[in-house]
N, CA, C and O atoms as a GROMACS GRO file, in nm:
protein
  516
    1UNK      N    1  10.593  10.732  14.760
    1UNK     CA    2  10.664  10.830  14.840
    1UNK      C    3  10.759  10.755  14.934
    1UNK      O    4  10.700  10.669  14.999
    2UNK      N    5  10.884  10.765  14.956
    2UNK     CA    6  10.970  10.728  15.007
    2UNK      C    7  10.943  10.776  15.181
    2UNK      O    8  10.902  10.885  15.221
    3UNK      N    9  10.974  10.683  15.245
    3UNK     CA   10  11.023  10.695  15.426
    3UNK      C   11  11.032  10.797  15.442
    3UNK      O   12  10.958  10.856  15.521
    4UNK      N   13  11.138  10.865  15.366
    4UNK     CA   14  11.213  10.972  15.386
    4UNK      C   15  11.137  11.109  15.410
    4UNK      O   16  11.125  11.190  15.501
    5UNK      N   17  11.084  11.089  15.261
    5UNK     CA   18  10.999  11.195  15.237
    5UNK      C   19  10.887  11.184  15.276
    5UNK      O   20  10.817  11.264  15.215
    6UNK      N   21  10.813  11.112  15.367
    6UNK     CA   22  10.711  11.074  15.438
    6UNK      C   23  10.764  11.136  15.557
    6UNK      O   24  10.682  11.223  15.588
    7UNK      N   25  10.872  11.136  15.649
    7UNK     CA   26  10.924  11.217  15.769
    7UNK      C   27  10.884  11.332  15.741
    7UNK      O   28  10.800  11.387  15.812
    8UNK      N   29  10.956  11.411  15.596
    8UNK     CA   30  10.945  11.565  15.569
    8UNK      C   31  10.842  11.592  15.605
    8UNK      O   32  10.799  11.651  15.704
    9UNK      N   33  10.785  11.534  15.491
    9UNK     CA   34  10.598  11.553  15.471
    9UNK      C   35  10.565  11.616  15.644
    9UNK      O   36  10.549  11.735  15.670
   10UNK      N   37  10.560  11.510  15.742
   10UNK     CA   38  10.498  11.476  15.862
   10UNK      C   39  10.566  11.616  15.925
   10UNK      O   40  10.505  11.681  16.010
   11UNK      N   41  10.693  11.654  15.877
   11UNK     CA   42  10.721  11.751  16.008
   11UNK      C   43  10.647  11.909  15.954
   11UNK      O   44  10.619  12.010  16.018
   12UNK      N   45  10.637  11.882  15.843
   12UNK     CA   46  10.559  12.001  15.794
   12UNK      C   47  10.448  12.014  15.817
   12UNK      O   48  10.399  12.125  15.798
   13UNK      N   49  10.368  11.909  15.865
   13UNK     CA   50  10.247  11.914  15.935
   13UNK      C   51  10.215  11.871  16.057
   13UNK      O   52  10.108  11.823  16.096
   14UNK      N   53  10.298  11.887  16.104
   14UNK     CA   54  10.299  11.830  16.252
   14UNK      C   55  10.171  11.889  16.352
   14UNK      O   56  10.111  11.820  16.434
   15UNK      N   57  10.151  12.003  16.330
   15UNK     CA   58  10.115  12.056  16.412
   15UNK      C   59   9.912  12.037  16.394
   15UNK      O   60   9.820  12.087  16.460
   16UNK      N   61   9.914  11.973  16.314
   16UNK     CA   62   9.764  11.866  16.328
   16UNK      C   63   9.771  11.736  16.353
   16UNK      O   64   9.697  11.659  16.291
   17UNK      N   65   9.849  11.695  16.436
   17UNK     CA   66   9.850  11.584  16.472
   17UNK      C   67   9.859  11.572  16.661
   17UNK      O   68   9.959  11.533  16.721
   18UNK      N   69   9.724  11.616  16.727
   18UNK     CA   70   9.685  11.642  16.847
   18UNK      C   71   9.682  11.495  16.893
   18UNK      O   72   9.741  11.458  16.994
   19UNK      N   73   9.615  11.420  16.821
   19UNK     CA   74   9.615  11.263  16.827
   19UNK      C   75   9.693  11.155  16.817
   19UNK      O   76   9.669  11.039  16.848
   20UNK      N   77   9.828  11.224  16.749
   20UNK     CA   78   9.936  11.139  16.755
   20UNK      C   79  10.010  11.194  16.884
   20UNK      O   80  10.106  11.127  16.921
   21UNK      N   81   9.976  11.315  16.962
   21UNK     CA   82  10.093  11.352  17.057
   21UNK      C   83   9.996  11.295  17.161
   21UNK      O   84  10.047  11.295  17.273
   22UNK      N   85   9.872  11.246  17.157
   22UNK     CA   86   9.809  11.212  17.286
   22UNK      C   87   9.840  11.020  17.326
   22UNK      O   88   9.819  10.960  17.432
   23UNK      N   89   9.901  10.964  17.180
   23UNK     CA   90   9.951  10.868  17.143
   23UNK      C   91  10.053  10.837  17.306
   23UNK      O   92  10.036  10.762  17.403
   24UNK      N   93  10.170  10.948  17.267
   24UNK     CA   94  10.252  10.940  17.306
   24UNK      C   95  10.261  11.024  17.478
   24UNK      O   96  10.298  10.975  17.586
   25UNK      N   97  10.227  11.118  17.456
   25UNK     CA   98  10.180  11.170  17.601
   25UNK      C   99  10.096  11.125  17.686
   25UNK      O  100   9.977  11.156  17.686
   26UNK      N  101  10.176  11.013  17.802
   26UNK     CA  102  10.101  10.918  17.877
   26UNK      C  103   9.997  10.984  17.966
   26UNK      O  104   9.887  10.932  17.984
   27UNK      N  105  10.043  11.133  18.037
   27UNK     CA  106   9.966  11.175  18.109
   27UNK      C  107   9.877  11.288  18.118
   27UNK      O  108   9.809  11.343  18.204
   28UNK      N  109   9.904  11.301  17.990
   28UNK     CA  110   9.773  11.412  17.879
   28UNK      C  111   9.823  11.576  17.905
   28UNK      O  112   9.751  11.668  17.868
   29UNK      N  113   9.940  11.597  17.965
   29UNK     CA  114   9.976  11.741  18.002
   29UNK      C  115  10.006  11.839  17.893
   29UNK      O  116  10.016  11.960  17.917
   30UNK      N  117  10.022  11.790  17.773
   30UNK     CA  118  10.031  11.835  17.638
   30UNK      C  119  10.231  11.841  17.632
   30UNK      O  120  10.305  11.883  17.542
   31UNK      N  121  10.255  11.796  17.730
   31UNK     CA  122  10.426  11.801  17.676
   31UNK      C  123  10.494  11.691  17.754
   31UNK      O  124  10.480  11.641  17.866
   32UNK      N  125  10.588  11.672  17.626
   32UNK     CA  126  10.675  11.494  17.668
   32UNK      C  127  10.792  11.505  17.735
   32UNK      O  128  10.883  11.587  17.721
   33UNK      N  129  10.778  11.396  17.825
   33UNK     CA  130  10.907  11.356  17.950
   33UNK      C  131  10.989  11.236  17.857
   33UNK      O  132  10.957  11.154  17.771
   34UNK      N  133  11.075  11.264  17.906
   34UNK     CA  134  11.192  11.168  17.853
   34UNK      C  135  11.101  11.011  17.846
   34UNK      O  136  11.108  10.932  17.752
   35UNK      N  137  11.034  10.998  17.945
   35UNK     CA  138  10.967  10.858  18.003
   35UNK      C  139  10.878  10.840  17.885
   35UNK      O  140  10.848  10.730  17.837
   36UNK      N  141  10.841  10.945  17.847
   36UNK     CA  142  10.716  10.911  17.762
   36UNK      C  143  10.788  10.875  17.638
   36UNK      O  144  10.790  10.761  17.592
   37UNK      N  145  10.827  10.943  17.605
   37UNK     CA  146  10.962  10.888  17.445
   37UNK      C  147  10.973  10.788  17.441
   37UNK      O  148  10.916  10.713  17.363
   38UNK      N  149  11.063  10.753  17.537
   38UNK     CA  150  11.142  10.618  17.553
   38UNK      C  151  11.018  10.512  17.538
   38UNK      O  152  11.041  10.416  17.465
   39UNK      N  153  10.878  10.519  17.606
   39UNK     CA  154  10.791  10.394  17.597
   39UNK      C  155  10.663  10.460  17.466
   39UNK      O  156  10.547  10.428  17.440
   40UNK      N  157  10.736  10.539  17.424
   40UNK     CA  158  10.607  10.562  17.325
   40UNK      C  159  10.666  10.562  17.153
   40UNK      O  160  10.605  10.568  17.046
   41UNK      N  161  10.802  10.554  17.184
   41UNK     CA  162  10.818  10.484  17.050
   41UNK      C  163  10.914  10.409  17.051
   41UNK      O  164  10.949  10.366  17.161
   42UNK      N  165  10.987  10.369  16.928
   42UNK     CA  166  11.049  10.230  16.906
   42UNK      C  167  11.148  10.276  16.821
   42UNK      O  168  11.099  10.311  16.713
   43UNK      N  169  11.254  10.290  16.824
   43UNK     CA  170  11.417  10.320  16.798
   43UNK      C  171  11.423  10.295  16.661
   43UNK      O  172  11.459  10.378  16.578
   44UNK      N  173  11.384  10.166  16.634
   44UNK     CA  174  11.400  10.031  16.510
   44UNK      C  175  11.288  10.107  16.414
   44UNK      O  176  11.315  10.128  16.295
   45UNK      N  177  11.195  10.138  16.457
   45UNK     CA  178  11.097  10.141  16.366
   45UNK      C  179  11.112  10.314  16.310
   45UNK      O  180  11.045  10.342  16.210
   46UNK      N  181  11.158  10.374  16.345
   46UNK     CA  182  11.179  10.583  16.382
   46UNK      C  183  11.292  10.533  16.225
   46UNK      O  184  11.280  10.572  16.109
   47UNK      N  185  11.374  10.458  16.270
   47UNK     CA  186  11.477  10.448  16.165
   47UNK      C  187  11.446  10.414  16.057
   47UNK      O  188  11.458  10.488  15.960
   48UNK      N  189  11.385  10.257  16.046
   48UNK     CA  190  11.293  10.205  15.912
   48UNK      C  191  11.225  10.319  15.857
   48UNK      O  192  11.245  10.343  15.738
   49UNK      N  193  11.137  10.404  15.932
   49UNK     CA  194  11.030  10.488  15.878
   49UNK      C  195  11.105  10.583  15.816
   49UNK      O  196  11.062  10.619  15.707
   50UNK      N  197  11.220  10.641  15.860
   50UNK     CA  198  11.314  10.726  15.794
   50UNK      C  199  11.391  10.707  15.718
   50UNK      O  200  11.443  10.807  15.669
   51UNK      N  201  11.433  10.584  15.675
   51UNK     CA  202  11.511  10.563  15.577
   51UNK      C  203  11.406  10.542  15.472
   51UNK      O  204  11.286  10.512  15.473
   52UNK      N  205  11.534  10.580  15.343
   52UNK     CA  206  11.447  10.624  15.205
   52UNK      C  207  11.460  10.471  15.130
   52UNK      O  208  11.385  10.451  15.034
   53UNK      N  209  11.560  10.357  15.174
   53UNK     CA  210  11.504  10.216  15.166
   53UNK      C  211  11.629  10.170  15.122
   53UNK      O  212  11.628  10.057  15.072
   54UNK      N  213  11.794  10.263  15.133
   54UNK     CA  214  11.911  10.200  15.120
   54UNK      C  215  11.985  10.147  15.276
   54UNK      O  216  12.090  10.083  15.280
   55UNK      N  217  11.920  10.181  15.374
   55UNK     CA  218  11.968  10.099  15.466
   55UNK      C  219  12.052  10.186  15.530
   55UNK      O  220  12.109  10.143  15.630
   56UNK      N  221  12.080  10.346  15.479
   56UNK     CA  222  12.236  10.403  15.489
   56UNK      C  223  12.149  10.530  15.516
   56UNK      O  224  12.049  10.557  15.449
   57UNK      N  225  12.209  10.625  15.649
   57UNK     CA  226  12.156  10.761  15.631
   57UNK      C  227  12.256  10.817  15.588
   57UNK      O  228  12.360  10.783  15.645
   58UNK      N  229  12.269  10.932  15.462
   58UNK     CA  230  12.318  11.063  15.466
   58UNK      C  231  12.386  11.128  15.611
   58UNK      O  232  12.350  11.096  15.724
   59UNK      N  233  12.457  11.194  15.588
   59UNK     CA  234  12.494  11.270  15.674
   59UNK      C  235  12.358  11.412  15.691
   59UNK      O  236  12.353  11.473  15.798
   60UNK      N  237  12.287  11.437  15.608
   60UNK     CA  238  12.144  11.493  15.523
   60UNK      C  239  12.106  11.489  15.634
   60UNK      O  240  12.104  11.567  15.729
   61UNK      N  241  12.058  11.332  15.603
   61UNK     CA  242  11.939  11.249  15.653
   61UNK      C  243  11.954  11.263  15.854
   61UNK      O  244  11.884  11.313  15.942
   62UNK      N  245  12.079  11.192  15.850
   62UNK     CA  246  12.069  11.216  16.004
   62UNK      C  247  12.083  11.352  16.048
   62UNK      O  248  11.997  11.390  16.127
   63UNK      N  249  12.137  11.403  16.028
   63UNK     CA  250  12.166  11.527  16.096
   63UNK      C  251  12.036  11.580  16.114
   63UNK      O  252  12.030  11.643  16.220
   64UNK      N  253  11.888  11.576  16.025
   64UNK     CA  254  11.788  11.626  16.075
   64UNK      C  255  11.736  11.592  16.240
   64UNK      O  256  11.710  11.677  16.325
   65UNK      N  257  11.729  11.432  16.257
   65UNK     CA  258  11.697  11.395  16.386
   65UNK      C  259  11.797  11.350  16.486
   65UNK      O  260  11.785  11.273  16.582
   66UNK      N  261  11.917  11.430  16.432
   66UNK     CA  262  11.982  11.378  16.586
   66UNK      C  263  12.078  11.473  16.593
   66UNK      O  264  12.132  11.462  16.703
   67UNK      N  265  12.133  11.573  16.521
   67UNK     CA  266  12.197  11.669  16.527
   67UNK      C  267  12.348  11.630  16.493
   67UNK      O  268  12.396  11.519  16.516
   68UNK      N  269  12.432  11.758  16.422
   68UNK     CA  270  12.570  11.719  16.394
   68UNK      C  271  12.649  11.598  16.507
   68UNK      O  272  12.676  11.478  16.497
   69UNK      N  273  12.665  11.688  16.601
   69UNK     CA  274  12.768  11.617  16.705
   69UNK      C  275  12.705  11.457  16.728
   69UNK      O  276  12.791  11.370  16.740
   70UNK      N  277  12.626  11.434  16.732
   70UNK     CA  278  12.541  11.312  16.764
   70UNK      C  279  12.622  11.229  16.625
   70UNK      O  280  12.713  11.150  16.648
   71UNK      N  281  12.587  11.251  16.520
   71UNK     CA  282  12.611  11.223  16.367
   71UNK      C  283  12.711  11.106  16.412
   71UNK      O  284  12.710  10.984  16.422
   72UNK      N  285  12.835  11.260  16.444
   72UNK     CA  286  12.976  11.239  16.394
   72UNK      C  287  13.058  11.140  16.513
   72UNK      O  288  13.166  11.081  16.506
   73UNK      N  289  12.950  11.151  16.633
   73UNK     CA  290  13.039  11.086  16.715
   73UNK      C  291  12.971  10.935  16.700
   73UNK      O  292  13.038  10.853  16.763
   74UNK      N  293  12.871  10.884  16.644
   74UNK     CA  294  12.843  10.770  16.604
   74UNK      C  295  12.890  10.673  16.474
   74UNK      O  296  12.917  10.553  16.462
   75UNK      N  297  12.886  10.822  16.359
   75UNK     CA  298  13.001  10.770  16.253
   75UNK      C  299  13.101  10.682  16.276
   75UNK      O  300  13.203  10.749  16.294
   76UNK      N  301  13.122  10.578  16.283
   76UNK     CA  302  13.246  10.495  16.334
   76UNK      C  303  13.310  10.446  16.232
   76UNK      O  304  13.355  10.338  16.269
   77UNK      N  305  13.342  10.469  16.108
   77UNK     CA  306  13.449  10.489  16.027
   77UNK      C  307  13.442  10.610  15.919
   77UNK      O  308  13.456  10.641  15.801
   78UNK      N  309  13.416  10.647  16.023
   78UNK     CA  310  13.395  10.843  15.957
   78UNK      C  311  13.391  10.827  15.797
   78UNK      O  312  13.488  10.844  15.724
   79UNK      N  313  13.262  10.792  15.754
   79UNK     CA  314  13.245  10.782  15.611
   79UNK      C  315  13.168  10.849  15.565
   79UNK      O  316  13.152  10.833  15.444
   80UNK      N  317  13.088  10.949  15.629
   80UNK     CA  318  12.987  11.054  15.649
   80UNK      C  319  12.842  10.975  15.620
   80UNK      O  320  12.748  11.014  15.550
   81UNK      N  321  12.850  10.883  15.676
   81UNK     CA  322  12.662  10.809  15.638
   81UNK      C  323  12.682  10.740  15.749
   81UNK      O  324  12.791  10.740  15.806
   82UNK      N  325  12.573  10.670  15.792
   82UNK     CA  326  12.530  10.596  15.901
   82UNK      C  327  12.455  10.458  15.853
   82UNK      O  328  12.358  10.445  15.778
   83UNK      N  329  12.520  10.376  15.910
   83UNK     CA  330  12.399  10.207  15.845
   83UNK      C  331  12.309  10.225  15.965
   83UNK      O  332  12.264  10.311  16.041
   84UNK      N  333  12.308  10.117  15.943
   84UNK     CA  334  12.195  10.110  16.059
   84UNK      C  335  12.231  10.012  16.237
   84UNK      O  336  12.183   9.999  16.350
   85UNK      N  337  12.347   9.968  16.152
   85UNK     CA  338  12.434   9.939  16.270
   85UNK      C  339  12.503  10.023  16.361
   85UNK      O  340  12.501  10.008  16.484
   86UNK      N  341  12.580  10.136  16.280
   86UNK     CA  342  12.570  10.223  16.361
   86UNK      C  343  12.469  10.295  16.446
   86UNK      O  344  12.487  10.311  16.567
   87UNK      N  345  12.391  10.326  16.399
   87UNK     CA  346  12.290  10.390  16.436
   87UNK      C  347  12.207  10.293  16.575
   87UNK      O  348  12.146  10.345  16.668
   88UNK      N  349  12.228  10.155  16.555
   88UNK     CA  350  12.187  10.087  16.664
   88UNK      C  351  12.318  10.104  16.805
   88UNK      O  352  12.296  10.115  16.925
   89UNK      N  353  12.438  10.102  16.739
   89UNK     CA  354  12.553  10.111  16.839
   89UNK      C  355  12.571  10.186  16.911
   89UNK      O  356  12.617  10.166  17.023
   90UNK      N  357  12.523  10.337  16.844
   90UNK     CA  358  12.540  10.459  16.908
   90UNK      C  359  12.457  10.565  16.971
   90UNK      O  360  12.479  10.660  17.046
   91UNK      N  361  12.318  10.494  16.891
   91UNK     CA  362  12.207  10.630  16.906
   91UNK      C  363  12.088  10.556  17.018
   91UNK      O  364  12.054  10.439  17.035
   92UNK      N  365  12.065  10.631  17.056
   92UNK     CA  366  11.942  10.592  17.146
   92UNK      C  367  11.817  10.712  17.214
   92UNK      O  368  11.837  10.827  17.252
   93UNK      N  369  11.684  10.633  17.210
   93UNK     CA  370  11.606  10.751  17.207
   93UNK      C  371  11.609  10.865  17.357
   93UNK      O  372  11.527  10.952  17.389
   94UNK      N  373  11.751  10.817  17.431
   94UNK     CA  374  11.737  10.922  17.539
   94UNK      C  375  11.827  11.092  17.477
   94UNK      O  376  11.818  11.212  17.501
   95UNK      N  377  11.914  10.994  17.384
   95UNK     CA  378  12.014  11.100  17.342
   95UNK      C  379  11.967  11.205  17.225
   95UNK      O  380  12.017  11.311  17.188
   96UNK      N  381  11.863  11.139  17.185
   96UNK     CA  382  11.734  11.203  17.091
   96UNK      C  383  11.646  11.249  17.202
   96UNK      O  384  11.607  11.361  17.167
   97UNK      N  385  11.616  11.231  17.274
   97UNK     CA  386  11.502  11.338  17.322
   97UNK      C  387  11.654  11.476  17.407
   97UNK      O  388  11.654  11.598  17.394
   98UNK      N  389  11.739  11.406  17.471
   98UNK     CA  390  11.821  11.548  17.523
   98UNK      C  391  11.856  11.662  17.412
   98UNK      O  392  11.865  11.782  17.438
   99UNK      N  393  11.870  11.612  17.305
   99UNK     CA  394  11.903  11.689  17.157
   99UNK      C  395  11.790  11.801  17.125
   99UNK      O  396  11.799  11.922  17.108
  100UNK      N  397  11.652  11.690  17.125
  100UNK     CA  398  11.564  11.779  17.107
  100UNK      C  399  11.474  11.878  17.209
  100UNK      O  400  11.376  11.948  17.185
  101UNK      N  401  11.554  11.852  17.339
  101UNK     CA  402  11.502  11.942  17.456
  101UNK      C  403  11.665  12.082  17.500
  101UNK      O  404  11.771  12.090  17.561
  102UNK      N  405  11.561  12.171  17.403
  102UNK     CA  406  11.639  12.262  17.373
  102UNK      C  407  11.688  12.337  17.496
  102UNK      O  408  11.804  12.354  17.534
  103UNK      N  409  11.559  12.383  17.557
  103UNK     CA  410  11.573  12.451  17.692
  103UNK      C  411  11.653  12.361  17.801
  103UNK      O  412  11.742  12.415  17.867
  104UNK      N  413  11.623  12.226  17.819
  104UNK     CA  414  11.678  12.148  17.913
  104UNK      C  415  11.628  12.133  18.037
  104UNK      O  416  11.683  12.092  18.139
  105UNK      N  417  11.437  12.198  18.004
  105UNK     CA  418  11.363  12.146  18.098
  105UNK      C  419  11.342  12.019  18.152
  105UNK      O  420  11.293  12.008  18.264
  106UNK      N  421  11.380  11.897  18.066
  106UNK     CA  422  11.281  11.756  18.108
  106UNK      C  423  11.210  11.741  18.006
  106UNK      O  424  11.228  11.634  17.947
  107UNK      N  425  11.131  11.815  17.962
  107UNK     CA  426  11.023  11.776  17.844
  107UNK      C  427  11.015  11.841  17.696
  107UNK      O  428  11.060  11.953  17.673
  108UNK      N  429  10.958  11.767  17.606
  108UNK     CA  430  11.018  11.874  17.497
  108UNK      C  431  10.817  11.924  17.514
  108UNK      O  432  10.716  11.868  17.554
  109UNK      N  433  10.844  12.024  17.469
  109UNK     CA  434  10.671  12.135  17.491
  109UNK      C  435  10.730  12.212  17.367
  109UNK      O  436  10.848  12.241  17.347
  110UNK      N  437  10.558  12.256  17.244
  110UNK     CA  438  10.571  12.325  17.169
  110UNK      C  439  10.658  12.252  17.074
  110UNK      O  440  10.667  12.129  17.064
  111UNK      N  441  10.756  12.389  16.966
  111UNK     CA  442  10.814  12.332  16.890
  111UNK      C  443  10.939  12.197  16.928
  111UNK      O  444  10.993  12.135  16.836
  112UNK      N  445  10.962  12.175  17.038
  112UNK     CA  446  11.090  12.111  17.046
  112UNK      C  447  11.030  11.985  17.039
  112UNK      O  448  11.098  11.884  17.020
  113UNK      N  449  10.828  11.977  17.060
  113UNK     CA  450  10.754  11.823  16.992
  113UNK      C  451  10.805  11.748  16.858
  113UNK      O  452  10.814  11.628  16.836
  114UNK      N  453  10.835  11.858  16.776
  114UNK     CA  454  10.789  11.886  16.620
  114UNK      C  455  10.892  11.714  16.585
  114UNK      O  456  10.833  11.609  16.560
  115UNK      N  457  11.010  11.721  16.591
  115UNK     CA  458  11.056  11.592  16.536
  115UNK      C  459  10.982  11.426  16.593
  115UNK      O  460  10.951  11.334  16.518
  116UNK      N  461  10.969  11.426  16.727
  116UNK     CA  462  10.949  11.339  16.837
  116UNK      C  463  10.796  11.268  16.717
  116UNK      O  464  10.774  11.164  16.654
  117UNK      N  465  10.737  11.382  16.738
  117UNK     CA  466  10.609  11.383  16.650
  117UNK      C  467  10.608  11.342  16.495
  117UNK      O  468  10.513  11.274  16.458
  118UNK      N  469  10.721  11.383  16.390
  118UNK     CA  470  10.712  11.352  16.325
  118UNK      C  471  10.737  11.226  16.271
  118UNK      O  472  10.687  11.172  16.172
  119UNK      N  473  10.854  11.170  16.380
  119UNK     CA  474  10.930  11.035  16.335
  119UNK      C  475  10.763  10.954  16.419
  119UNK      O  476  10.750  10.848  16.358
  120UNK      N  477  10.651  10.965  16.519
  120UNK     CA  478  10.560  10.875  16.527
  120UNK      C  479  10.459  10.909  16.421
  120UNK      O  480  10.361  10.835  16.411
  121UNK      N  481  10.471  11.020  16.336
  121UNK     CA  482  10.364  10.959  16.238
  121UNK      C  483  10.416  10.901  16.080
  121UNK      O  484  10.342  10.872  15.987
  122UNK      N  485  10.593  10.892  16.083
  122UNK     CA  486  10.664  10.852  15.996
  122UNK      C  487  10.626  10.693  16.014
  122UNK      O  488  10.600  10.626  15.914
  123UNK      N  489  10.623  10.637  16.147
  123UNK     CA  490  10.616  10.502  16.174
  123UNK      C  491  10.467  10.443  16.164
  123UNK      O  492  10.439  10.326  16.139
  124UNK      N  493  10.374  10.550  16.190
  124UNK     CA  494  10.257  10.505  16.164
  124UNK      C  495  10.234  10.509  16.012
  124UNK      O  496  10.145  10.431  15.978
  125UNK      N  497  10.296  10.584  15.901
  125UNK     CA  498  10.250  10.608  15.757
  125UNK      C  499  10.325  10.454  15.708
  125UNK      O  500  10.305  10.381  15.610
  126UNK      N  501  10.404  10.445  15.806
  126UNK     CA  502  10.557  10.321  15.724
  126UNK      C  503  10.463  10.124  15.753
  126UNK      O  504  10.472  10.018  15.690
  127UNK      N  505  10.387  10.166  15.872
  127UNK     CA  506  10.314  10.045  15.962
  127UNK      C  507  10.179  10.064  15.816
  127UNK      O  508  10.118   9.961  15.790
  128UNK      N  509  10.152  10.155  15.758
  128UNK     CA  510   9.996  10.103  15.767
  128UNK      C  511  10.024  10.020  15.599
  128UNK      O  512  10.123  10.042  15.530
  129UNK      N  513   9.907   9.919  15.561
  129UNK     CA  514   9.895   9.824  15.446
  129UNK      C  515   9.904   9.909  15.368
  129UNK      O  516   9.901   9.882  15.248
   0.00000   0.00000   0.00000
């Protein structure tokens, strides 16, 4: 099963994974602060775990975890895919958690977990032997 489809997989079941959000939720309130993102996962590894093993996202591919505008303004020779250089140049996990904090409370709570969550058990399926 590919990275890729190991993300899918994960977001389709996200919602049994109480133990991966307690992973990441430093202070057990059941919903994530920007703070907690940023030190509870790893940029490098969200990407590895998501890529399907060409090194290159889709326009597909990214647009699931970071949204159009994010995409296109990182695209830097507008070729509609992303390496991974880009993706180091442009993306970062603050601009991923503002994306996925819909309301614009501070924290993503409920569904706006669902990606945050899926890319840490993409990295844990991608980490294990």
């Amino acid at each position: 099963m590919t990275p890729y489809l190991l993300l899918l997989v994960a977001m389709a079941t996200v919602h049994h994974t109480a133990g991966q959000l307690a992973n990441i939720d430093a202070d057990g309130d059941g919903r994530l602060s920007k703070d907690e993102v940023v030190n509870g996962l790893a940029l490098q590894e969200a990407m590895l775990a998501a890529d399907d093993g060409d090194g290159i996202f889709s326009a597909q591919q990214a647009i699931t975890f970071m949204g159009a505008a994010t995409f296109h303004a990182i695209d830097a020779n507008h070729d509609n895919q992303l390496t991974f250089d880009e993706v180091n140049n442009g993306l970062t996990l603050e601009i991923m958690f503002d994306f996925y904090d819909a309301d614009g409370n501070g924290y993503l709570e409920g569904p706006e977990q669902v990606q945050v969550m899926a890319m840490s058990i993409a990295i844990e399926a991608a980490n294990r032997p």
